[in-house]
Structures are given as structure tokens and as C-alpha cells.
N, C-alpha and C positions, 0 to 999 in steps of 0.2 A: 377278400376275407382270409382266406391261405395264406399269404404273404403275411398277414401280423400276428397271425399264431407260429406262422417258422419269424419271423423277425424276433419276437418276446421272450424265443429259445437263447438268443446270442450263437448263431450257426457255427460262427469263428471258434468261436469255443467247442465246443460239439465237435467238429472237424479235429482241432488237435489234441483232445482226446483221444479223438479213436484211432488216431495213429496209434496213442501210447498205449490202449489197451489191445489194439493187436500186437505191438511189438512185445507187449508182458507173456500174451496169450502162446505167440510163436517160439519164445525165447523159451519155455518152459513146454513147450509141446514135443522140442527136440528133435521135429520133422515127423513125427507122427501125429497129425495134425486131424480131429476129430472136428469138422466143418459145418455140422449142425452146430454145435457149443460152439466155436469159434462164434458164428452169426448170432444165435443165440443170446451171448457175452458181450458183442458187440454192439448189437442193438440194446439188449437190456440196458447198458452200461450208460448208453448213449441216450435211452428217454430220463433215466437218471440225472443223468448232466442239466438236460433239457428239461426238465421236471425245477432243480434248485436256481435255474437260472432265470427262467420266469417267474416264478415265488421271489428273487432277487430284486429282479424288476419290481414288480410291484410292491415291495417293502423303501425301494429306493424312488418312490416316487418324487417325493421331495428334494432329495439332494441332486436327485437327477437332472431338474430343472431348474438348478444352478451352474451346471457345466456345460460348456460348448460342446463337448463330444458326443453327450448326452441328452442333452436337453432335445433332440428329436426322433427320441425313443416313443411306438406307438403307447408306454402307458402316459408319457408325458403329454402327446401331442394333443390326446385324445382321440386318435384312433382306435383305440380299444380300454376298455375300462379296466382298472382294478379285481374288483368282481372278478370279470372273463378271465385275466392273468393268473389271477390267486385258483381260480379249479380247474382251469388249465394246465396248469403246474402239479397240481394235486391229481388229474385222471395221469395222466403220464408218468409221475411215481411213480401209481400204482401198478400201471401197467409195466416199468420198467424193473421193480423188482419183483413183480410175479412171473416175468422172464426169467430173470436170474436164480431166484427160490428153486423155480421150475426144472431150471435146464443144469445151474452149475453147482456150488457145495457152500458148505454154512459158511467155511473160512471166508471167499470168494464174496457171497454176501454182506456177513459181517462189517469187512470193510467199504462195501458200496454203503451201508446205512452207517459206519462209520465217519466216512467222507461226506455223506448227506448231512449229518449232525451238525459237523464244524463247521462247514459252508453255510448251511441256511439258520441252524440256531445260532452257533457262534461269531462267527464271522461276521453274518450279515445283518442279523437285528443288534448285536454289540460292539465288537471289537474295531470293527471298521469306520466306525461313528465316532469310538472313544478312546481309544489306544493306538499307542504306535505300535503295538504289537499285531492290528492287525493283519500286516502284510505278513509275517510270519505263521501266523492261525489260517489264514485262508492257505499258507503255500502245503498244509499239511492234506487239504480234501482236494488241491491243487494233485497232491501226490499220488492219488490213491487209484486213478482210471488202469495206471500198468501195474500194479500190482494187481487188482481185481482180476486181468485178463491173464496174470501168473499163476494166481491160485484157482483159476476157474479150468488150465488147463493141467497145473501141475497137484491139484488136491492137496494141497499143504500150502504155510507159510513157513519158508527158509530162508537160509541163511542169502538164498538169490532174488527172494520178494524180497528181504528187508534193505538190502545196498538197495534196491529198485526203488523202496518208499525213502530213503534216505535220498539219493540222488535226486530223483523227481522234486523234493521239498527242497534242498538247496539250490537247483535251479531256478526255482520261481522267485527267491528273492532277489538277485539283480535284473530278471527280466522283469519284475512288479517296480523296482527302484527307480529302473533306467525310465517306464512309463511314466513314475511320479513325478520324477523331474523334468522329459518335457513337455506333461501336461501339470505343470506346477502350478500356475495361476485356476484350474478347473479345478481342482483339490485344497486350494486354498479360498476360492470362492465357495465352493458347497462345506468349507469347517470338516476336511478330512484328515487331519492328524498323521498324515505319514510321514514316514523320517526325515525327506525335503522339506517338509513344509515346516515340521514341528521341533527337527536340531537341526536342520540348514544341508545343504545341497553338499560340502566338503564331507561332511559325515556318511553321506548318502556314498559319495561317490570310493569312503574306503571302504564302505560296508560290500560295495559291489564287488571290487575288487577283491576282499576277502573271501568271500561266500564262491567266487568264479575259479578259485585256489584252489577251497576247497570241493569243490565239484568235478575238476580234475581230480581230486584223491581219491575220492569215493566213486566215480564213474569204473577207475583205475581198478579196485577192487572186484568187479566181475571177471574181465579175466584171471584178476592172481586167486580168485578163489575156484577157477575153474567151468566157469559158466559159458562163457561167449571164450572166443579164440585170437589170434594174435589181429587180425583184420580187425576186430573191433576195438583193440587195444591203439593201433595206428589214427584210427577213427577219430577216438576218444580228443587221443591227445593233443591230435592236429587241430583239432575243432576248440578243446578248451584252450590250447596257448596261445592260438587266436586270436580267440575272445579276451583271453588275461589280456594281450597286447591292445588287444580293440580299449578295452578298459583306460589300461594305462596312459593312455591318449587321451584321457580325460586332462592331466596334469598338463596338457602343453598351454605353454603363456598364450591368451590371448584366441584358447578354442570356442569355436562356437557351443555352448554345453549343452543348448535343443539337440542341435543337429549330434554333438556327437551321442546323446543319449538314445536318438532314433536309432544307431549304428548299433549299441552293444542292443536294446531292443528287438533289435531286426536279427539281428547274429545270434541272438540265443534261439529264436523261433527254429534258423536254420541247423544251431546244435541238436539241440532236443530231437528233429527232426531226423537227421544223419544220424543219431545213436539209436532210434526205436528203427530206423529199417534196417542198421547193421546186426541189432541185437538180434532183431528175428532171422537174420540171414547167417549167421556167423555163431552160431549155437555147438556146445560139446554135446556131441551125443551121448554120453553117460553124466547124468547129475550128479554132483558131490555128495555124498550123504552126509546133508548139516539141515536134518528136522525140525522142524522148533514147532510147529503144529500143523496137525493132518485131520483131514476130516474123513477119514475113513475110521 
């Protein structure tokens, strides 16, 4: 019975979250690090996640049971109903942001029901149905776990949460692209409109490419604005020209474009990944003062 109430979360997801939102959480805490709100943030953040991702589920019933990756999902299988998912997703919510209400600040908040909105209003009863613009609308509540754990440590949103909600969103679009194309045929059978499917795999593959360009720029601006230090700066850069290259490797005559799409896929997990535990480690100790909202 355990098992398809943690299944109906998407765990995967949940996990690499909460990297991001402790790396927001640490990166702004400066090494004075206040470990009830850390856990606090952490968890809230996280039934949060796990809250919009079985309401997901269960609004995706249908499409779900068009895809092979999908289709033996418990709301599909019928191990667990509709019903169960839908206030299942709903006690979790609530519980996740009366955590948050509770422990951290409006700003901090705000954006958690923020990211809840586009994810489950927009995203997922709309956009992802019927525009190509989906993948970009989800990459915004995509963005928002390290930020929450920024402002939950740092009581403001600055000039170092917003590169945080900038980089985070342009990361998700060629890790969301690279998926669409090598699960092309399962988005094309459940009628999912993403830019592989809907202006073809060439477009996809410069859109990736673009967006992993600009992800080095914007990543690049933590430290020039004085946030994270030269160790995150090496981090950065080694990891996105990488990946640009991983990319570029799309163009060879005669690539396998599953296989090479699992690679830039696979390599953005591990970027993302290398920047949220360099940022919480590789922190200036005095913040820049560039306010832009404070909840005190």
C-alpha cells in the first residue's frame, strides 16, 4: 500500500529537487546555516513537489496510457485510483505548505505556490496538452525548488535568487528536449505537442543547443556578481562546454539521435547536479547588496 503512495509522488523528481533546494538554501545561508529551516524547507518543499506530482498523475490519466514509459504508472494500472491520487496530492499540499507558512517567509512561500500554480494549473491541465510552449511553462515551476531554499534562508529575493530562477528554467529546456526526442514516438502517440514532435527533431536539436549556451552565461553570472567563488566558476564552465560539446555531437553524419539524446539527457542531470553542491560549498561570505524583495 506504501509503495503507490511513494510511486504516485514520481520519487525521481522529489530527489532532484531537493538537491536544488538545499543548494538555494546553503548558497544563501553563507555557512551560517539555521538546520531546523534548512529541514523544515526541505521537507515542506518536497511534500510540495510530491503534492503537484500526484495531482499530475492523476489528471494525466489518459495520456498516460498511451506511453510506454508511462503506461504502468499505479493511476494507470489500476493499482490505485484517481480518487486516492487526487487527496493524496491534496493532504500533502497542505501539509507541505503549512511547513513552509510555518517555518520560512512570505517571499519563500510565494514562490513555492507560485511554482505550484504553473505546474498543476498551467502546465498540466493546459499547456502540455496543447502548446509547444509547454516545455517552457513547466521549465518555470521546474525552477523555482532553489530559489524557495534561497529565500527561505536568505529572507529576500536578489539579485542571487533571480540568476538562480533564470538558470534553473533554462536548464530544463534541453534536458526536457533531449527527453522528447528519445522518447519521441511516446509523445507522439499520447498527441503531446513538443517541439520534436510538433516542428521536427532539427529544431529541437538547435533549440538545445541554444538554451545550453545560454546556461553557461547565466550560470557564469553568480560568480561575476559575487555570490559563489572562483571553484564554482571552474565548475560551471567545465560542466556546460561539456555539455555544449555533448550537444554538438548531435550534427555528426550518421548519429544514433536516441542514443545521442540519452547523453545530453543524462549530462544535464549530472550538471545541475555538480552546480547545486558547488554552490552550497563555494559561497562568499558577505552578500552583494542587490535587494529586490525582503520579507522582513
Amino acid at each position: 500500500m506504501f509503495k503507490r503512495y511513494l510511486q504516485v509522488t514520481k520519487p525521481g523528481i522529489i530527489m532532484g529537487n531537493l538537491i536544488s533546494v538545499a543548494g538555494g538554501f546553503l548558497l544563501a545561508s553563507r555557512g551560517e546555516i539555521d538546520w531546523i529551516l534548512m529541514l523544515a524547507t526541505v521537507i515542506g518543499l518536497s511534500l510540495v513537489v510530491a503534492s503537484g506530482c500526484a495531482i499530475n498523475n492523476y489528471v494525466d490519466r489518459d495520456i498516460d496510457a498511451k506511453m510506454q514509459r508511462t503506461r504502468n504508472r499505479v493511476t494507470v494500472n489500476g493499482e490505485m485510483s484517481g480518487k486516492a491520487a487526487f487527496f493524496h496530492g491534496v493532504v500533502l499540499g497542505v501539509v507541505g505548505f503549512a511547513l513552509l507558512a510555518y517555518f520560512t517567509n512570505w517571499v519563500a512561500v510565494a514562490f513555492a505556490v507560485f511554482g505550484y500554480v504553473v505546474y498543476v494549473g498551467l502546465y498540466t491541465l493546459y499547456f502540455k496538452r496543447k502548446s509547444v510552449y509547454g516545455t517552457f511553462v513547466g521549465s518555470l515551476s521546474g525552477a523555482v525548488p532553489p530559489v524557495v531554499g534561497y529565500c527561505a534562508a536568505a529572507g529576500q529575493f536578489d539579485a542571487g535568487a533571480a540568476i538562480l530562477l533564470a538558470m534553473f528554467c533554462i536548464w530544463q529546456m534541453p534536458h526536457s528536449y533531449a527527453i522528447a526526442i528519445f522518447r519521441y514516438k511516446d509523445y507522439e502517440a499520447a498527441g503531446i505537442p513538443v517541439l520534436p514532435v510538433s516542428q521536427g527533431i532539427a529544431k529541437a536539436k538547435r533549440h538545445i543547443i541554444l538554451h545550453i549556451a545560454a546556461f553557461a552565461v547565466v550560470a557564469s553570472l553568480l560568480p561575476l556578481a559575487g555570490y559563489v567563488g572562483i571553484g564554482f566558476m571552474v565548475v560551471a564552465l567545465a560542466t556546460s562546454l561539456w555539455w555544449l560539446a555533448m550537444a554538438l555531437r548531435g550534427y555528426r553524419p550518421g548519429i544514433d539521435v536516441n542514443g545521442w539524446a540519452r547523453q545530453v539527457f543524462f549530462f544535464s542531470i549530472i550538471t545541475v547536479t555538480a552546480l547545486s553542491v558547488t554552490m552550497a560549498l563555494d559561497f562568499n561570505e558577505v552578500s552583494p547588496n542587490l535587494l529586490v524583495f525582503s520579507a522582513h
